[in-house]
C-alpha positions in Angstrom: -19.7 -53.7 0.9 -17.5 -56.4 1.8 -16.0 -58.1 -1.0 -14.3 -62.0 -1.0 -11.4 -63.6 -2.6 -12.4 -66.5 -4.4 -11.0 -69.9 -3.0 -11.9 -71.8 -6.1 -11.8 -70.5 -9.6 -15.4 -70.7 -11.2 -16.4 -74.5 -13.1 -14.7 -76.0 -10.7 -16.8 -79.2 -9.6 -18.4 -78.8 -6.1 -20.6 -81.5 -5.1 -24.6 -81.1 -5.2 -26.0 -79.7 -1.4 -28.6 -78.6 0.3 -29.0 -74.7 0.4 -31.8 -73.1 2.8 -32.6 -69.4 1.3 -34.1 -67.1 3.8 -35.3 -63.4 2.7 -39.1 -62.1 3.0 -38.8 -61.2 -0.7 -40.2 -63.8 -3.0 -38.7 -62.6 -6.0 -35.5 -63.1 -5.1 -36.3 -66.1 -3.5 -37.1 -68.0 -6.7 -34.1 -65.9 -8.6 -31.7 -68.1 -5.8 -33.7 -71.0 -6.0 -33.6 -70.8 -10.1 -29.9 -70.6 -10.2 -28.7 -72.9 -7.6 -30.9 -75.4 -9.0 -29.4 -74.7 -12.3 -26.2 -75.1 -10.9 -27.3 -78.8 -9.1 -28.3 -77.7 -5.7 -31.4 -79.0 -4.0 -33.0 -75.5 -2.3 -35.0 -75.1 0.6 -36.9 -71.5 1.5 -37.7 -69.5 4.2 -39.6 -66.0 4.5 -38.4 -65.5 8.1 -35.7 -65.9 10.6 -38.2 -67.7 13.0 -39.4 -70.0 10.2 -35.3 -70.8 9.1 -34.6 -71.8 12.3 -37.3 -74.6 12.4 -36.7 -75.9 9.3 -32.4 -76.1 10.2 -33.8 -78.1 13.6 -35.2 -81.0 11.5 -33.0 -81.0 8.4 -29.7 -79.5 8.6 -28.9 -77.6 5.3 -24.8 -77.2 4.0 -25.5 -73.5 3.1 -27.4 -71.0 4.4 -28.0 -67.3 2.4 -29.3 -65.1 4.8 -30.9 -61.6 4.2 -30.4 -59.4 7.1 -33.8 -57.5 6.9 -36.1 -60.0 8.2 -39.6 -59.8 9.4 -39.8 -60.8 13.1 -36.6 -61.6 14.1 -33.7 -60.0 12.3 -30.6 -61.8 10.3 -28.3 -60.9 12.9 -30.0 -62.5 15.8 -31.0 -65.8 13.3 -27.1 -65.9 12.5 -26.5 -65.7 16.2 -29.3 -68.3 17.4 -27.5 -70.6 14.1 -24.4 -70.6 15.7 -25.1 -71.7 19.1 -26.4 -75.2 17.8 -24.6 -75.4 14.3 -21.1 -73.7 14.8 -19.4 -74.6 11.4 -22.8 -74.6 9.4 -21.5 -72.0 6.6 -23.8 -69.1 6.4 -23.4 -66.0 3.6 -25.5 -62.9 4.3 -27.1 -60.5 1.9 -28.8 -57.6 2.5 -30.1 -54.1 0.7 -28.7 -52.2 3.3 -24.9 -53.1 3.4 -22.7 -51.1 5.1 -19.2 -52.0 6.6 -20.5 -52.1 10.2 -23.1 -55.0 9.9 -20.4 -56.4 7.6 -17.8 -56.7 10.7 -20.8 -57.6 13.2 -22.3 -60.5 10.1 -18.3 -61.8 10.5 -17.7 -61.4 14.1 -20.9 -63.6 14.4 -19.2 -66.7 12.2 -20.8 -65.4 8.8 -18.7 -67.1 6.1 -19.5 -64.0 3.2 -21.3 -60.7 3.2 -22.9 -59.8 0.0 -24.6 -56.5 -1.2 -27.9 -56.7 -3.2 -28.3 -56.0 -5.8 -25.3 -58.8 -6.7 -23.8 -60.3 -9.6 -24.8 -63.8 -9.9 -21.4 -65.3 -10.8 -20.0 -63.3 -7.6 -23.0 -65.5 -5.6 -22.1 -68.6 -7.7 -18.1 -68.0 -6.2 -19.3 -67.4 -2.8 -21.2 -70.2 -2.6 -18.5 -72.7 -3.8 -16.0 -71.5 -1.3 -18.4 -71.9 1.3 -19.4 -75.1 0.2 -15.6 -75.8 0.1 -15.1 -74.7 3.7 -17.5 -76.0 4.8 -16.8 -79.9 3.6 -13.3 -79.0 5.3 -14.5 -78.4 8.0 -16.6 -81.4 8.5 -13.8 -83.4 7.3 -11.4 -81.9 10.4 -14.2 -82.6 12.5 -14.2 -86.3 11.7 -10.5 -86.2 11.6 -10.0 -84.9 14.7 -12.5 -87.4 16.1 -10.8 -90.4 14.6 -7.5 -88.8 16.3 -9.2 -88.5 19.5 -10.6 -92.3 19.4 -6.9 -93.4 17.8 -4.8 -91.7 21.0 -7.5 -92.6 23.9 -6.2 -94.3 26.7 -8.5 -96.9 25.6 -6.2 -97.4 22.6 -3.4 -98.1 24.1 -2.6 -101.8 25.0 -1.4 -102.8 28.6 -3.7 -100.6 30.8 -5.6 -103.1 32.2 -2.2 -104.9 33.2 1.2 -103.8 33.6 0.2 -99.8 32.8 -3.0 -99.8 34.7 -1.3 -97.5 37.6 -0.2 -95.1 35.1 -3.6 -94.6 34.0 -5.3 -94.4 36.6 -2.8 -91.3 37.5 -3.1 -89.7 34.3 -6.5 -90.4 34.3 -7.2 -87.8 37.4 -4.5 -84.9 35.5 -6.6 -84.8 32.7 -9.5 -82.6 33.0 -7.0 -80.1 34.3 -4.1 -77.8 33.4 -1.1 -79.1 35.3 2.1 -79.4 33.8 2.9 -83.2 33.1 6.6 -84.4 33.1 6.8 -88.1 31.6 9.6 -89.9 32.4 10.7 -93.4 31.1 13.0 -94.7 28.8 12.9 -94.7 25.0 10.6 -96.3 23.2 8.1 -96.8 26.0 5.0 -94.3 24.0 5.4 -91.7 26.0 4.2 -89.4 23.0 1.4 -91.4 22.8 0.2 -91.4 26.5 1.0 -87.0 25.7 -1.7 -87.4 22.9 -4.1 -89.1 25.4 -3.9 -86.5 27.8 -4.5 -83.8 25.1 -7.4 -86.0 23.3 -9.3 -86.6 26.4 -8.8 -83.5 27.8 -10.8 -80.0 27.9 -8.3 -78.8 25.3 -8.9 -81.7 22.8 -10.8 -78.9 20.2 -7.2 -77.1 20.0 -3.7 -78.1 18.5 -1.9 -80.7 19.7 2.3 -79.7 18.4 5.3 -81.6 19.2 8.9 -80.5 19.1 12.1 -83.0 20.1 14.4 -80.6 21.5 17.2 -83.2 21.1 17.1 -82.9 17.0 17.9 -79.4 16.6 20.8 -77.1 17.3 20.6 -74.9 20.2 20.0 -72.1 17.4 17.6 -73.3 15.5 15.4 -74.9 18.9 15.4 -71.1 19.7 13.6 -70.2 16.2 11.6 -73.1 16.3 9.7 -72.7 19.5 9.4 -68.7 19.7 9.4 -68.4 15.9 11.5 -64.9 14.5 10.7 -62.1 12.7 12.2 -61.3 9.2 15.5 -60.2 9.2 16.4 -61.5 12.2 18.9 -63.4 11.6 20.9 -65.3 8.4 18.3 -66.9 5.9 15.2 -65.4 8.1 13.8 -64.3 5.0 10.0 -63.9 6.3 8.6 -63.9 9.4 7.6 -67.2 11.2 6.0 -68.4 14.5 7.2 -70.8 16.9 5.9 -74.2 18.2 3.8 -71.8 21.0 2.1 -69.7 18.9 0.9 -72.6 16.8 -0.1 -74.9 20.3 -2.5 -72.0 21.5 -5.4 -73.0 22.9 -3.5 -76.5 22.7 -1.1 -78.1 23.6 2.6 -78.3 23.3 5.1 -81.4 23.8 8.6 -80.5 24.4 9.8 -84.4 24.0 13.4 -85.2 25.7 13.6 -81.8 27.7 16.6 -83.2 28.9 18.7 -82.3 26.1 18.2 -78.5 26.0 21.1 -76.0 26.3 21.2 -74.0 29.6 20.6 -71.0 27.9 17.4 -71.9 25.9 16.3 -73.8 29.6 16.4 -69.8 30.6 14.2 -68.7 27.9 11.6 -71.3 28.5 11.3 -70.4 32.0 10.5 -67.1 31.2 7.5 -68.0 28.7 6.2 -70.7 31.4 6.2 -67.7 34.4 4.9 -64.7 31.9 2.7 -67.1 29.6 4.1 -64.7 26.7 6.6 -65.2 24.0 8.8 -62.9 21.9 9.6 -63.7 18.6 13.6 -63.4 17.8 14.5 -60.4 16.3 11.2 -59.0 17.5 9.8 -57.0 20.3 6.3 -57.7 20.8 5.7 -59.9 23.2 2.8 -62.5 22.4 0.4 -64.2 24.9 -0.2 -67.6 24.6 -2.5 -70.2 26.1 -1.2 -73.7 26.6 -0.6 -76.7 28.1 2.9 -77.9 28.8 3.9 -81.7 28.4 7.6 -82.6 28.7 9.1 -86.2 28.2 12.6 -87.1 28.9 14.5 -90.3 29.0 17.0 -88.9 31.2 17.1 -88.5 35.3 16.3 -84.4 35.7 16.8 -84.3 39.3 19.8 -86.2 38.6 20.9 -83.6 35.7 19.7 -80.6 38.8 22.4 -81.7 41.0 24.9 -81.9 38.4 24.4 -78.3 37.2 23.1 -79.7 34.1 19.7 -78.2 34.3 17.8 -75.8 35.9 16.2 -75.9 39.4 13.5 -73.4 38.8 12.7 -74.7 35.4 13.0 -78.6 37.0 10.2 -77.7 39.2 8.1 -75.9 36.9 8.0 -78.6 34.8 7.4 -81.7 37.2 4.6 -80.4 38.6 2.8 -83.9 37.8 5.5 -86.8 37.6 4.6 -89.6 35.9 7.0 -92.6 35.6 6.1 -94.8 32.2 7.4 -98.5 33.0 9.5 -100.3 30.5 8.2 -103.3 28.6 10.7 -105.9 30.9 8.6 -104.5 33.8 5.5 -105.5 32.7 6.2 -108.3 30.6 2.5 -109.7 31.2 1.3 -107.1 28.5 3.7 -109.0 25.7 1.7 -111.4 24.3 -1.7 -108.7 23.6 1.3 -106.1 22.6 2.4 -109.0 20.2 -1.2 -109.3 19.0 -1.7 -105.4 18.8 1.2 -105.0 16.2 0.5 -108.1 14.0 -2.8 -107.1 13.6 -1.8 -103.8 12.6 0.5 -105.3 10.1 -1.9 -107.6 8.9 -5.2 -106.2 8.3 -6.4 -109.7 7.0 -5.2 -111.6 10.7 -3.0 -114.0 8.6 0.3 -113.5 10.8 0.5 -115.3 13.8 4.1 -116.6 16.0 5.2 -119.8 16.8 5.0 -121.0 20.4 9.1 -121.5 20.3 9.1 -117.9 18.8 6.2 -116.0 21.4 8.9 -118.0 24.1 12.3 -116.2 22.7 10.3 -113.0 22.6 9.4 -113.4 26.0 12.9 -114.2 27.5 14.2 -110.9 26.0 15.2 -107.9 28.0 13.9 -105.5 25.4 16.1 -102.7 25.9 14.1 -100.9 23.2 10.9 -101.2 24.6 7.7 -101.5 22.8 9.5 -99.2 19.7 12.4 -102.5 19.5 9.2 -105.0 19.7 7.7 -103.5 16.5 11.0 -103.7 14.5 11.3 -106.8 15.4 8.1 -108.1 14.3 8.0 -106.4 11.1 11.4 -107.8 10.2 10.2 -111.0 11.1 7.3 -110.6 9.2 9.1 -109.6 5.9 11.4 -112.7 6.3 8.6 -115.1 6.9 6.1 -114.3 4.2 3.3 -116.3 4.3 4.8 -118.5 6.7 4.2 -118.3 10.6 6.9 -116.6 12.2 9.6 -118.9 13.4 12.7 -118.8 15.6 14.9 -117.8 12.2 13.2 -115.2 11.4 14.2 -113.2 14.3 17.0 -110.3 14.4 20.6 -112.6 14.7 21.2 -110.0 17.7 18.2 -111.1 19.6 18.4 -115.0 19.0 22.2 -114.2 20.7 20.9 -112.8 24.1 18.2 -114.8 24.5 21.1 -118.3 24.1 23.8 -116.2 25.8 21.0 -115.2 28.7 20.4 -119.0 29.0 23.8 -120.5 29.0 24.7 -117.8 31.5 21.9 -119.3 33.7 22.9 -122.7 33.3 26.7 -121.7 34.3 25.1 -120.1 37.3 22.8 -122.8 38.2 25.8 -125.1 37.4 28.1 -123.6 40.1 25.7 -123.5 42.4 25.6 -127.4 41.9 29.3 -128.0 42.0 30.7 -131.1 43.4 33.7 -130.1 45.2 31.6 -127.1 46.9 29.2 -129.9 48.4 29.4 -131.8 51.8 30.4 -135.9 51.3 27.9 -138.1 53.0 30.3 -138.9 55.8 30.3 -135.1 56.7 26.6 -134.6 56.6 26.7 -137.7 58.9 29.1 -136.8 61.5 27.5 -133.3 61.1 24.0 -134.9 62.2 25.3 -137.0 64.6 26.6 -134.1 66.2 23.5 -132.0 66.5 21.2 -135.0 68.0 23.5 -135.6 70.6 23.5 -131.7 71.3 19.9 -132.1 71.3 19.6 -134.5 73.8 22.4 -133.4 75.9 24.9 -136.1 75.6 22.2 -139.1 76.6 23.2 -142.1 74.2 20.2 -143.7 74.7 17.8 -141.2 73.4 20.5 -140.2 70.7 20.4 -143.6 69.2 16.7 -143.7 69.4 16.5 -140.7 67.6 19.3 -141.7 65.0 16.9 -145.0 64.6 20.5 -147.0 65.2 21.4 -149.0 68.1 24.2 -147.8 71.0 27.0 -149.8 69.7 26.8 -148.7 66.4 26.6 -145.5 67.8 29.8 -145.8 69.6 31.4 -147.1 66.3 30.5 -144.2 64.4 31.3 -141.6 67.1 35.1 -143.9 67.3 35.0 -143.2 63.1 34.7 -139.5 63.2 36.9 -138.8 65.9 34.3 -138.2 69.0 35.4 -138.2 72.1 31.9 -138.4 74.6 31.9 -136.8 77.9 28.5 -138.2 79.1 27.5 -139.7 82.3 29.9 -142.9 83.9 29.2 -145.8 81.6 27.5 -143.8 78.6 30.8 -143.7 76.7 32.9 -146.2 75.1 34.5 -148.5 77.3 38.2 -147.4 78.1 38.5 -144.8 75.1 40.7 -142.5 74.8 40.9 -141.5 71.2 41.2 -138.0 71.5 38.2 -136.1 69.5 36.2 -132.9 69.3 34.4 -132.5 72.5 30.5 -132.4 71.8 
């Protein structure tokens, strides 16, 4: 007999459900369907495995109590057929003929209890409300983990239909597989979240998703956080504990700004990502582990490579799939739904809205910060203005600074460009133009003056005025000159 530990002390409220009771014995049958009635359950019955397994195809029960002695097919096989349609359907088995080996095989097969007849009714009362309690966890997890997975789609994120469109697409074709992803961009840029997408939409999306930021711990404590230790093993390990891998199997783990881990940590890691096992410190059991690596850094790792700043076998088994994330000043065409985004997350009830003069500052800015600055910005802004529309004033100081030193410095620039002593006087420009008609037409006066749209003796004043001397045919030039000029 396999006895339980009570997860919930008896009288404590558990909500009304369904229970199907299956057994071929109809005394017992109405003994269960007494009590659990008694106790506020609505009860459904079955006499055999083949007949339980109809009635759970039209009306899913929240409990099943399964004897294991059933005419036809036996408990066993109906637990077994249960399972491969209803996976987190609680079931608790009973039987006359308990022993510990259908006990293990009733667990191995996903039973949630295992019960001996004859049983004491409070003891079936207990069991009952922890599987009832399990099982409502588990269907809340399940809707979790679906709201999650809707939450960190790429669908949810804004800008992939315009400036991150390219990124998709190239995460979209990583995803059904297990490559190593390296994201690269600067901070602020979501490249947690596009680390969630890949996990949510991927094959592994049923499994943890655990992030670590290897920049926020000592090299020490990193260490202890990613293999876990083992009691004892060092200064205030007082129990045993596992790492960030152990709890990412079957998952995923992000190890955000890679960049900033110590050389001799980088060597460790390495040594997990080739053997797919990790030992805990102090300890000397190796561990396998299945799961997917993500890295993000803000920094340049080929860059760091060169320097001797990290490792070239690690560098490489980590960018096995590059992916750049742009900053927000590179796609600044996504601005105004990002804008949108944020305010309406702020206000539920769509009363916030910017300014035209405000939506124009925020698009002049650099954003340095990225999308992570945008946000603090707004809800700043937002707390300043009220019930008011966001206005000029209500932005950060800082930001209202660049944006007017960003435009002065482009009128300076477009000043100088417009400078008067760094311009031509009209007399240059035509002496300048007289000078490249008559190169045109090789000297002839005649067709220079019909081009100039003047007549030849004003032509030969002007050429006197800026110092031209013309060589041309006998007769073409001025009469008798000899002003001495630039020959043309």
């Amino acid at each position: 007999m396999v006895e339980s530990t009570p997860l919930v002390p008896p009288g404590t409220h558990v909500q009304a459900a369904t229970v199907l009771v299956v057994d071929d014995e109809p005394s017992l049958r109405r003994l269960l369907a007494f009590n659990l009635e008694r106790d506020g359950h609505r009860v459904a019955t079955a006499v055999s495995g083949e007949e339980a397994l109809e009635r759970i195809a039209t009306d899913v029960p929240d409990l099943v109590l399964l004897d294991l002695m059933l005419p036809g097919i036996d408990g066993l096989e109906t637990l077994t057929r249960i399972r491969r349609v209803h996976p987190e359907l609680p079931v608790i088995v009973l039987t006359a003929h308990g022993s510990v080996e259908n006990a293990v095989e009733a667990m191995k097969l996903g039973a949630q209890d295992f019960l001996t007849k004859p049983f004491d009714m409070d003891r079936l009362r207990i069991a009952v409300r922890n599987a009832l309690e399990i099982g409502q966890l588990s269907r809340e997890v399940r809707k979790l983990r679906s709201e999650l997975g809707a939450r960190y789609s790429f669908e949810g994120i804004v800008g992939i239909r315009g400036g991150l469109r390219e990124t998709v697409l190239l995460l979209e074709k990583v995803i059904p597989t297990d490559l190593t992803v390296l994201l690269q961009g600067e901070s602020g840029t979501g490249k947690e979240l596009f680390a969630r997408a890949i996990h949510f939409e991927g094959p592994r999306r049923e499994g943890p998703f655990v992030a670590i930021n290897c920049a926020a711990l000592p090299e020490s404590l990193l260490e202890s956080e990613l293999f876990g230790h083992e009691k004892g093993s060092f200064t205030g390990a007082h129990e045993a504990r596992t790492g960030k891998f152990e709890q990412a199997d079957g998952g995923t783990l992000l190890l955000d700004e890679i960049g900033e881990m110590s050389p001799e940590v980088q060597a460790k890691l390495l040594r997990v990502l080739q053997e797919k096992t990790v030992t805990r410190l102090g300890g000397d059991r190796p561990v396998r582990v299945d799961v997917r690596i993500i890295a993000a850094t803000n920094r340049d790792l080929a860059a760091l490579v060169r320097t001797g700043q990290f490792r070239e076998d690690l560098f490489y088994r980590l960018s096995v799939f590059p992916v750049t994330i742009p900053p927000l000043r590179e796609r600044k065409e996504d601005l105004p739904e990002l804008v949108e985004h944020l305010l309406r997350e702020s206000c539920p009830a769509g009363r916030c809205r910017l300014l035209p003069e405000t939506m124009e500052i925020l698009e002049a800015h650099e954003w340095p910060g990225n999308v992570r600055e945008l946000y603090n910005v707004l809800r700043r802004a937002l707390v300043i203005a009220g019930d008011e529309p966001i206005a000029p004033e209500h932005l950060p100081p800082y930001l209202l600074d660049r944006v007017r030193a960003a435009r002065e410095d482009g009128t300076a620039r477009a000043g100088a460009r417009l400078d008067p002593s760094s311009l031509p006087t009209l007399e240059e420009v035509e002496r300048e133009h007289i000078v490249r008609v008559l190169h045109a037409h090789r000297g002839n006066l005649s067709l220079a003056a019909r081009t100039l749209g003047i007549g030849r003796t004003t032509l030969y004043r002007k050429l006197e005025k800026y110092g031209l001397h013309h060589r041309g045919r006998a007769g073409e030039g001025p009469a008798g000159s000899r002003r001495r000029g630039n020959a043309l």
